[in-house]
Each structure stands twice: as C-alpha cells, then as structure tokens.
C-alpha positions in Angstrom: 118.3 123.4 118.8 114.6 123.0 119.8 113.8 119.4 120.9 112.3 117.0 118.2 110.0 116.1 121.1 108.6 119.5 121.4 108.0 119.7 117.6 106.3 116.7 117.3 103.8 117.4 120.2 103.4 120.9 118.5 102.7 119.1 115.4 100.0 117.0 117.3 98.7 120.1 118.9 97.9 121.7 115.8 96.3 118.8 114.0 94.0 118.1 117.4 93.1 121.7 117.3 92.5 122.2 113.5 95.0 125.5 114.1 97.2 125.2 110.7 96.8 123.1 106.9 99.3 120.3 106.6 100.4 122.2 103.1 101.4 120.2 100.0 105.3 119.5 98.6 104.8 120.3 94.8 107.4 119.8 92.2 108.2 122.7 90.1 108.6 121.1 86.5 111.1 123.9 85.5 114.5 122.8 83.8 117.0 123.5 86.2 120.5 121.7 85.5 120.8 119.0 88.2 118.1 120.3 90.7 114.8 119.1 91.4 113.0 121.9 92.7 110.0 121.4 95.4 108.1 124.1 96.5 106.4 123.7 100.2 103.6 125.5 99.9 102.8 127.9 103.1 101.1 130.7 100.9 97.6 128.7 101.4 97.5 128.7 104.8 94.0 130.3 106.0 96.0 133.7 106.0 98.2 133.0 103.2 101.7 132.3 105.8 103.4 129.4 108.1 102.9 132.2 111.1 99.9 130.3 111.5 101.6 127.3 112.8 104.1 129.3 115.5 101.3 131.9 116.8 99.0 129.0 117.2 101.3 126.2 118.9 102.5 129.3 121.2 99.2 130.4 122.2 97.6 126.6 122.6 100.7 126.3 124.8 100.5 129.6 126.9 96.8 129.1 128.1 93.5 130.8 129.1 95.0 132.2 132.2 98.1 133.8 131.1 96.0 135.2 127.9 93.2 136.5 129.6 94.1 140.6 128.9 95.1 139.7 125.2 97.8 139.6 123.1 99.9 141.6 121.3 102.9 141.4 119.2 105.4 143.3 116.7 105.1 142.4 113.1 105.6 143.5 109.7 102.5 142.2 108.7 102.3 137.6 108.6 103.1 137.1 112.4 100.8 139.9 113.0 98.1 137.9 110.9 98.5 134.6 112.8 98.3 136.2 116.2 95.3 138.2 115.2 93.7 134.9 113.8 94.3 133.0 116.8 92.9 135.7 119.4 89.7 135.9 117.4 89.1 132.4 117.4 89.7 132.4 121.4 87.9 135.8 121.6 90.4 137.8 123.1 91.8 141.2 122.0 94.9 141.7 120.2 97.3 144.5 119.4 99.9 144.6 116.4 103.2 146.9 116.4 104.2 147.2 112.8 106.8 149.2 111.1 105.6 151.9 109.3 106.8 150.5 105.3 104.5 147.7 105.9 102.0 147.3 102.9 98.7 147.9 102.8 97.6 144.6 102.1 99.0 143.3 105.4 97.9 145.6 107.3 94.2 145.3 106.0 94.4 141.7 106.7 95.5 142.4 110.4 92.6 144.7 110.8 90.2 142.3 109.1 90.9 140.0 111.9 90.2 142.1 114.6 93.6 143.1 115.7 94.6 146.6 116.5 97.3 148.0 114.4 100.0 150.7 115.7 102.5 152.1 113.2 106.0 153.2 114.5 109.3 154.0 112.6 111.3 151.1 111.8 113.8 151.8 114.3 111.2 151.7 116.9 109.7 148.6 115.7 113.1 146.7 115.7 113.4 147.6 118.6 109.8 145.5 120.0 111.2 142.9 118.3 115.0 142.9 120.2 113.3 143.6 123.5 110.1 141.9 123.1 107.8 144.5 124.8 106.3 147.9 123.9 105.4 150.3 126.3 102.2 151.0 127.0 100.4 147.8 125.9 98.6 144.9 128.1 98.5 141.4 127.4 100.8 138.8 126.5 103.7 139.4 123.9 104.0 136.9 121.4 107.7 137.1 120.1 107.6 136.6 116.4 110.8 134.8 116.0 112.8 133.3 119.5 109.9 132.4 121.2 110.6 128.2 121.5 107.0 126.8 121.0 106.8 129.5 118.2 110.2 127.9 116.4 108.8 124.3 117.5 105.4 125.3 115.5 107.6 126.2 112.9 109.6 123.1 112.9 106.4 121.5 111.8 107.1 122.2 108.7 110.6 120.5 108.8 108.2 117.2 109.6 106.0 117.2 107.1 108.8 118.2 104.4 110.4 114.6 105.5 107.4 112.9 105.6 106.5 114.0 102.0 110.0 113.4 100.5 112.4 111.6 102.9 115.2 111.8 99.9 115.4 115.5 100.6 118.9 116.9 99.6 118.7 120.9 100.4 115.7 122.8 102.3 116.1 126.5 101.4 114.3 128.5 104.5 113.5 132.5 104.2 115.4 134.5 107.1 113.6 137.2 108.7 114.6 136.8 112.2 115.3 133.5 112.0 112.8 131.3 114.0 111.1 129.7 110.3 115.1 128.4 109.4 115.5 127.2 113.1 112.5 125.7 113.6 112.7 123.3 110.4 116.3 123.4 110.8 115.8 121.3 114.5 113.7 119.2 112.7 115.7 118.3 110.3 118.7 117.8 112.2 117.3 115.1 114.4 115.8 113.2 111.5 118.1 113.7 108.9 121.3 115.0 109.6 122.8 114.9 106.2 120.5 117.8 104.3 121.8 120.9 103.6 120.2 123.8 105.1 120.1 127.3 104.2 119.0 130.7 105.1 117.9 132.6 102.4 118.0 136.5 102.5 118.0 139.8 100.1 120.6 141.2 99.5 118.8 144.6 101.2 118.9 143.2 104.4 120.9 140.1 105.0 122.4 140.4 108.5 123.1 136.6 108.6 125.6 136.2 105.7 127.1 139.3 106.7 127.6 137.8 110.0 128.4 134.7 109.2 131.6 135.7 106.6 132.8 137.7 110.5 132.5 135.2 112.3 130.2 137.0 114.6 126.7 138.9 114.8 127.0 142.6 112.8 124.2 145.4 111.8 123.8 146.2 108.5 122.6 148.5 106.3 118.5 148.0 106.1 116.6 149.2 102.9 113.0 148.7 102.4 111.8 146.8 99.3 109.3 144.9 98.2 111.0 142.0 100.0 109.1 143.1 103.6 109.0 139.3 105.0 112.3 139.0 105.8 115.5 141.0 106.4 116.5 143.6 109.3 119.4 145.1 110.4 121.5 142.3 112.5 120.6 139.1 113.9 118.9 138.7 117.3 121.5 137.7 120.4 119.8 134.5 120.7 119.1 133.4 117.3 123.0 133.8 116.4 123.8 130.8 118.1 120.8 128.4 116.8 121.4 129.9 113.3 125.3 129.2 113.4 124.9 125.8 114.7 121.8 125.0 112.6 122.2 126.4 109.3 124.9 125.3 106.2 124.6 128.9 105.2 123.0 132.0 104.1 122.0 132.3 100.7 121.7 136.3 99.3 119.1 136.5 96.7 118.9 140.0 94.6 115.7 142.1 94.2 116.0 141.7 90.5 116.1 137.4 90.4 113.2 137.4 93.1 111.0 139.6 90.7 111.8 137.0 88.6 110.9 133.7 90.9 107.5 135.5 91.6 107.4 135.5 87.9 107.8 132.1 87.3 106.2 130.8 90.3 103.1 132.3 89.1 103.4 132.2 85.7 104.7 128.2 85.3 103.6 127.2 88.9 100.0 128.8 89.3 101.5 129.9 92.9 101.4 133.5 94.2 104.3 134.4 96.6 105.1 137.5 98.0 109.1 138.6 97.8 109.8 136.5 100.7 108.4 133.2 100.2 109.9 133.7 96.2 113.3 133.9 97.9 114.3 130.1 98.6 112.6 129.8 94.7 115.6 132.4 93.4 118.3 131.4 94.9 117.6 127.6 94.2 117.2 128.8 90.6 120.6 130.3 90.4 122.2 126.9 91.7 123.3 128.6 94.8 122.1 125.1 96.3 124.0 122.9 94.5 121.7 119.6 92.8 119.5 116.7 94.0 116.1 117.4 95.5 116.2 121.0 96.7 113.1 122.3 99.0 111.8 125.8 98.9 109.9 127.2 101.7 107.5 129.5 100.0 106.7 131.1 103.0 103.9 133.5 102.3 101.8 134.7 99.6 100.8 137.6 101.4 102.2 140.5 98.5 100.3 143.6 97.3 98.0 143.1 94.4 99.8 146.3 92.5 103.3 145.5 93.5 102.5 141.7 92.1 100.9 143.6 89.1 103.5 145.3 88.3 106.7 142.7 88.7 104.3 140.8 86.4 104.5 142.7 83.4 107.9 143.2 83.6 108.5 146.9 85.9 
C-alpha cells in the first residue's frame, strides 16, 4: 500500500509545480438501474492521460542530478507521453521503448514532444517493462507502473475523487500494469475504507482476473486490439501483492460493450475516451459494480481518429 502521506505530498508537488489539471467528477445522466455513474475525467489532461500525474511526481522527486543524461522509459504510447512532456519542460532528452502495435496517434504525440521513439516486438517490450531496463540506452528509467512516487502521483486521483464526492460507493480503475488501480486504491483505503474497488480489464488481456480466480499470478494469452491502454500477459511480481490486497476485484469488459461505452461517452457525454479509459464506463454499465455512486476512471482519451471513426458509426 503506498503511504497516504506520500500521496498527499505528491498531490502538493503537483499543484506547486503546475505539473497535472485537478480534472472534473462529472455525472453521466444515463439511466442505469440503481447506479449513479461518475466519470473522472483524465482524458483532458494537457496530453489527454493521468500519466501526467505519475511521470511528473516521479521526475520532481528524482531531481536534476540523477536526471542529468535523460530519461527513458517503455510504453505503449500515454506513459511515454507524460515522460516526454516532463523532459521537455526540464530540457532534457528522452527515449521511449514501445511495442510495435502501438497506434499511430500515440506515437506522433511522443515524437511531438520531443522524445525518441524505438519500436520492438511486443515480447521484447514486455520484457522493458518486467525488468525495467533496455539495453543500450542512457539516462534514468522511469517505470511506468511499480515505480512508488509514480503509483503515489497516481493516487492523486484517489484524492481528489473523495474530495469531489465523499459518498463514493465503487471506483472502477483501468488495469494495465496496475500502478493507476493501486495508486487510487492506497488512497482510498486510508480515507475510506468501505468503497469497493475494482480493476477493470478486456477480456483480450486480463492477467488479473485470471490470477485472481488461481489464487496466484499466471500469463495469459495477449491479443492486440483496439483496447492498447491496458492489458499484457501476466501481472508484474510486485504488483500482485498490492493488487490482491488492494483491489475488491477485476472486472472483464468485452471488446464489443467498450465500442459501445466509447459510443455513448461521446455520443450522450461529449467525452472522447480511447478503449481504455471506456473500460470502467462498460463494465459499470453492465452492473458488474453493483449500485450507489459508482466512479469511472476514464483514463485516457488518447484513441486514433479512424479507429474512433469507425466504432462510431457502428463497424
């Protein structure tokens, strides 16, 4: 569990700094049996993701001295983004391993930034991410998911959800690696024990609930989709034991309700989401959450303007 203290200086960090948005709670006025649906709204952050609020707690933390040859860091395209924003803002270069389905729009953005991007098989790429080092590149790695002052950034969000409705019943939390459900999850915990908290996952790549119904961490099968925010093929040694203590659950959303939430966010919400931060909004629209005030983290709105195109006329 990462300290309340440490979220709540990280929260103080990034207001001093001007580093992330303090992002609106907005009710989504969709009938919905006995739910109240919220939507926390990380798709406006200045790169359209929460990574933001992770990279830039971690990077205020590390310092000018242990930054100084640069950054790098392995991404499918939203950590990459908040890294690369952060180094241009302290001047610094920055290097992005990504895996080699990661769309276009992403990787435009991370190049837009500055930040140098190096395409490897997925295999590879998960790999950077287990290990948290790639060969051949300088600088500081900035772990997108178990680094703690990147999960306390994260936790941020947990605050501010709180703050903004303290009757909070459910928080429903996208799982890509896992340090966005932890992070809030910590947060939440020490403030307000009684919510219930969930992972949410595709049901492409949902190593949590997979390990969760053994009792222990297991791979899975990984398919690409449209869904590239979250999902991989198992969950990461140390997250396992945060996640299991943390989380109520893991919620598996298919590819065919999500298309759906992205839908209806957009369409009845004016909100674009990418696959990921529609997740929380599909499986809280199924009931899989049960009633009262339910949360959704919409995570990102990072998606490709012709996959978005398409799921919105109906293909």
């Amino acid at each position: 569990m990462i300290p309340l203290e440490a979220i709540q200086q990280a929260a103080e960090r990034l207001r001093a700094r001007d580093l992330a948005l303090r992002t609106p709670l907005l009710r989504l006025h969709i009938e919905n049996g006995r739910a109240e649906i919220y939507l926390k709204l990380e798709n406006i952050q200045p790169i359209g993701s929460f990574k933001l609020r992770g990279a830039g707690n971690a990077m205020a933390r590390a310092g000018a001295e242990a930054l100084e040859k640069g950054v790098y860091t392995a991404s499918a395209g939203n950590m990459a983004q908040g890294v690369a924003w952060n180094a241009r803002r302290l001047g610094l270069p920055c290097s992005v391993i990504v895996p080699d389905h990661a769309p276009e729009t992403k990787l435009a953005a991370i190049r837009r930034l500055g930040g140098e991007v190096i395409k490897v098989p997925f295999a590879r790429w998960w790999e950077a991410v287990v290990s948290g080092e790639f060969a051949g590149l300088d600088g500081r790695f900035i772990h997108p998911v178990r680094d703690v002052d990147v999960m306390a950034g994260n936790g941020t969000i947990g605050l501010e959800i709180l703050q903004d409705l303290p009757a909070v019943d459910a928080v429903l939390i996208p799982y890509g690696g896992g340090g966005l459900s932890v992070g809030i999850a910590s947060a939440l915990r020490a403030l307000k024990p009684a919510a219930r908290l969930y992972a949410v996952e595709v049901e492409t790549a949902a190593p949590l609930a997979a390990s969760l119904r053994a009792g222990r961490p297991v791979e899975v099968e990984y398919r690409p989709s449209f869904v590239d925010g979250i999902g991989g093929k198992s969950v990461l040694p140390e997250m396992w034991p945060l996640a299991r203590e943390l989380l109520d659950g893991s919620l598996v959303a298919s590819l065919d309700s999500v298309r759906a939430a992205i839908r209806l966010l957009a369409e009845r919400g004016r909100v674009i989401a990418e696959g990921a931060g529609a997740a929380p909004v599909a499986a809280a629209m199924a009931g899989m959450a049960g009633g009262g005030k339910v949360v959704c983290v919409v995570s990102g709105g990072n998606i490709d303007a012709k996959v978005l195109a398409g799921i919105l006329a109906g293909q």
